[in-house]
C-alpha distance (Angstrom), angle and dihedral (degrees) to the residues before:
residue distance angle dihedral
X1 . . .
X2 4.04 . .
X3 3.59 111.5 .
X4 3.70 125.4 -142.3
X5 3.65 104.2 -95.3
X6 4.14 97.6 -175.1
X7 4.16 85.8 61.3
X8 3.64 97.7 44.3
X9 4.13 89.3 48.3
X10 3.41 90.5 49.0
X11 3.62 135.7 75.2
X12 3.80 123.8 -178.1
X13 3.68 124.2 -161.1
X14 4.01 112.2 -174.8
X15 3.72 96.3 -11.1
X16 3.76 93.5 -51.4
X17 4.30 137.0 111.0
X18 4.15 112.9 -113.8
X19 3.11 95.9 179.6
X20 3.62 95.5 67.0
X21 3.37 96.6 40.2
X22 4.00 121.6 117.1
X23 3.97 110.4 -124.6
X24 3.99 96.6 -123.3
X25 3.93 123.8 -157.9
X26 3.62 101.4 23.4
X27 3.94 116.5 168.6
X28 3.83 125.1 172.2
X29 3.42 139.9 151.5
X30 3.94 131.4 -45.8
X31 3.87 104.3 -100.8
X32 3.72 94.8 -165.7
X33 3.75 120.6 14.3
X34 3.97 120.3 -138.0
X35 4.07 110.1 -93.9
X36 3.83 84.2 27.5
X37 4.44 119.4 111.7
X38 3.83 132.2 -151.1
X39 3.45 106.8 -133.9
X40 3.76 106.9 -110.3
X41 3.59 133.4 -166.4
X42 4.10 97.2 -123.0
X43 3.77 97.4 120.4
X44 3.98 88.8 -116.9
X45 3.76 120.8 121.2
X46 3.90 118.1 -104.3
X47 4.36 84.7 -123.2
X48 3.38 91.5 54.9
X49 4.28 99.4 45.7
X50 3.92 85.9 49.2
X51 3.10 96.6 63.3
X52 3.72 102.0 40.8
X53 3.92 84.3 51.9
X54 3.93 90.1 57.1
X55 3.45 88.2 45.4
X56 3.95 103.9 48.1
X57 3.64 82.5 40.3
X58 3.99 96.4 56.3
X59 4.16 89.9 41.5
X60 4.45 83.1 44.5
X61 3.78 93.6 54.2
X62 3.92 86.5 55.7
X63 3.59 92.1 43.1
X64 3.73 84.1 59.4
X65 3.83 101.4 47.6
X66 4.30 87.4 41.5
X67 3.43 94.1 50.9
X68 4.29 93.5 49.0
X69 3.79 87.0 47.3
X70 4.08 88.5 59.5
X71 3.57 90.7 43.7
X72 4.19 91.3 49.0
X73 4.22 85.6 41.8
X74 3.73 89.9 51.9
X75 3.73 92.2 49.1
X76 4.25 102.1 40.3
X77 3.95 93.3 33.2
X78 3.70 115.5 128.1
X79 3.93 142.8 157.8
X80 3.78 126.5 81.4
X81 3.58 94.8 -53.4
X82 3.80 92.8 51.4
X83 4.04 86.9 110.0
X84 3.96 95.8 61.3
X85 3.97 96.4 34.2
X86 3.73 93.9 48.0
X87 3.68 86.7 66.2
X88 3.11 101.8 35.0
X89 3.59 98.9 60.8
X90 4.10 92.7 45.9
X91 3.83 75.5 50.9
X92 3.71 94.5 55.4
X93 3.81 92.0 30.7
X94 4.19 91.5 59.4
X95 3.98 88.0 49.4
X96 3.84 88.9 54.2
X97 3.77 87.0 54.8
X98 3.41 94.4 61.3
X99 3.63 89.6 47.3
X100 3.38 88.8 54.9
X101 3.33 91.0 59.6
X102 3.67 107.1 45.3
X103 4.23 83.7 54.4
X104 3.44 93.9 53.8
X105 3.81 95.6 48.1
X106 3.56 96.3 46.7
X107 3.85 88.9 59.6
X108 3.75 89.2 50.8
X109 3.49 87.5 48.8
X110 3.87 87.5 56.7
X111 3.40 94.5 46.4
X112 3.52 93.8 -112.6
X113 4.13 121.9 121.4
X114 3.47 119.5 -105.7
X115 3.60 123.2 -120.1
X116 3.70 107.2 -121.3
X117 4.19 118.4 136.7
X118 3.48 112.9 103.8
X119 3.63 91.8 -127.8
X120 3.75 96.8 50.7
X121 3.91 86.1 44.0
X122 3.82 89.9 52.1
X123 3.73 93.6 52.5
X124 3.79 92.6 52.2
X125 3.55 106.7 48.4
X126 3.46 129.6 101.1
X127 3.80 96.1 -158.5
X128 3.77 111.2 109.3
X129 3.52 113.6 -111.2
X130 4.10 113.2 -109.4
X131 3.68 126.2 -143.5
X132 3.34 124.5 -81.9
X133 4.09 93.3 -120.7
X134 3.69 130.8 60.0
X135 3.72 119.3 -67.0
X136 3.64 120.2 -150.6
X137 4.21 112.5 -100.6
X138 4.07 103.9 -95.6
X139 3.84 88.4 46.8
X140 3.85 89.9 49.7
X141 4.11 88.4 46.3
X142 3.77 84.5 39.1
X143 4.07 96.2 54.6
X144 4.16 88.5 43.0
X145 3.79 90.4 51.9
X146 3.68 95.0 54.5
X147 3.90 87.5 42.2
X148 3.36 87.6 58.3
X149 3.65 96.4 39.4
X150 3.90 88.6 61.3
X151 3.89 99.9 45.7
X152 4.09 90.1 46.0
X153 3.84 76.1 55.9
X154 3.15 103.3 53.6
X155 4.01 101.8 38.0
X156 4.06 82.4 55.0
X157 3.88 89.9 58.4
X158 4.09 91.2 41.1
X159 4.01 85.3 52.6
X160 3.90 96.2 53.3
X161 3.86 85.9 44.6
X162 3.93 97.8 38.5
X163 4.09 86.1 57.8
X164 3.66 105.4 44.2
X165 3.99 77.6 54.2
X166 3.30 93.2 54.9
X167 3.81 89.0 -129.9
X168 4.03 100.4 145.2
X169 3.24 103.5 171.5
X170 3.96 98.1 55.4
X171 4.23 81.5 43.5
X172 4.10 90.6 54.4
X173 3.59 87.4 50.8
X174 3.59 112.2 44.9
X175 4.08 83.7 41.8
X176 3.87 107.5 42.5
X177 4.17 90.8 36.4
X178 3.32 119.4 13.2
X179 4.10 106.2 42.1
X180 3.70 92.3 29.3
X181 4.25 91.3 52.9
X182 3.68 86.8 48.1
X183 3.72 101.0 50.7
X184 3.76 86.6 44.8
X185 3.29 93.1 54.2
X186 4.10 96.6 46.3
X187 3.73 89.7 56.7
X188 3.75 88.8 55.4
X189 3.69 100.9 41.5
X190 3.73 94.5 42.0
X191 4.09 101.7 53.2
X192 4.03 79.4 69.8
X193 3.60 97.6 71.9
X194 4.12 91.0 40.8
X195 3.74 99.5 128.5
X196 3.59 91.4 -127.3
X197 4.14 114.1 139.2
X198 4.01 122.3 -128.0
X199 3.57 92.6 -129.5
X200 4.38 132.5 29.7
X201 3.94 108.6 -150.1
């Protein structure tokens, strides 16, 4: 005899489904603390992942902040070059995404955790904290120079470390994508502040 398979999978409690139901507010227990790695079978030494993780974390944190000062440039930009800088920096802005990305999964991929809460990423950066307001334009260009100035700094240092520890694949990336995006990105960024006039009389 078949039996009736939607009332046996079912259970109602007051008129409504429970089985369907999502299971709100769950906490538990951290399963992997920050600064902590999974071992992983990449062939690299656990020495040498930690400290690529702490130092694509570092360089990911001011990836973060860099990439929300574009997005707050594009938006608050004014002047008569608003036109070419408001895309620019959403230009610039989208790039950093991707960087964002790449960092984050190259932890992962060293078993490390990713830095990625806005309040963890705010107490790691180096990048000074802007106003809350508008700025006028060569302070905005000003502030995303020295951002840049600092990550380019940083990513150099994590190369130099990243290849005496034999870790490649964090050395491809922070060369081929990160530094080369943000020296791209100075050179374009910068030739707006060039003191150069519109007009010679």
């Amino acid at each position: 005899m078949p039996t009736n398979r939607s009332s046996s999978r079912t259970t109602k409690h007051n008129g409504h489904a429970t089985e369907a139901q999502p299971l709100l507010h769950q906490r538990g227990p951290e399963i992997q603390p920050y600064g902590t790695l999974r071992e992983l079978p990449i062939a690299l030494d656990a020495s040498a992942r930690k400290e690529s993780c702490e130092l694509l974390n570092q360089v990911l944190a001011d990836t973060m902040i860099l990439y929300n000062l574009y997005k707050k440039h594009h938006w608050l930009v004014a002047g008569h070059t608003f036109y070419q800088l408001h895309l620019l920096f959403d230009k610039h802005a989208d790039e950093q995404l991707e960087l964002i990305d790449l960092l984050a999964e190259r932890v992962q991929s060293l078993g490390g955790i990713a830095i990625s809460d806005p309040r963890h990423v705010a107490e790691v950066t180096k990048i000074e904290r802007p106003p809350n307001g508008a700025e006028e334009v060569p302070v905005m260009i000003s502030r995303l120079l020295e951002a840049h100035e600092i990550i380019i700094g940083e990513v150099r240092h994590a190369i130099d470390k990243t290849e005496k520890n034999g870790d490649w694949g964090s050395n491809d990336v922070l060369m081929s994508d990160v530094l080369r995006t943000n020296e791209l990105q100075v050179w374009f960024v910068a030739e707006h502040v060039v003191p150069t006039p519109l007009v010679r009389t």
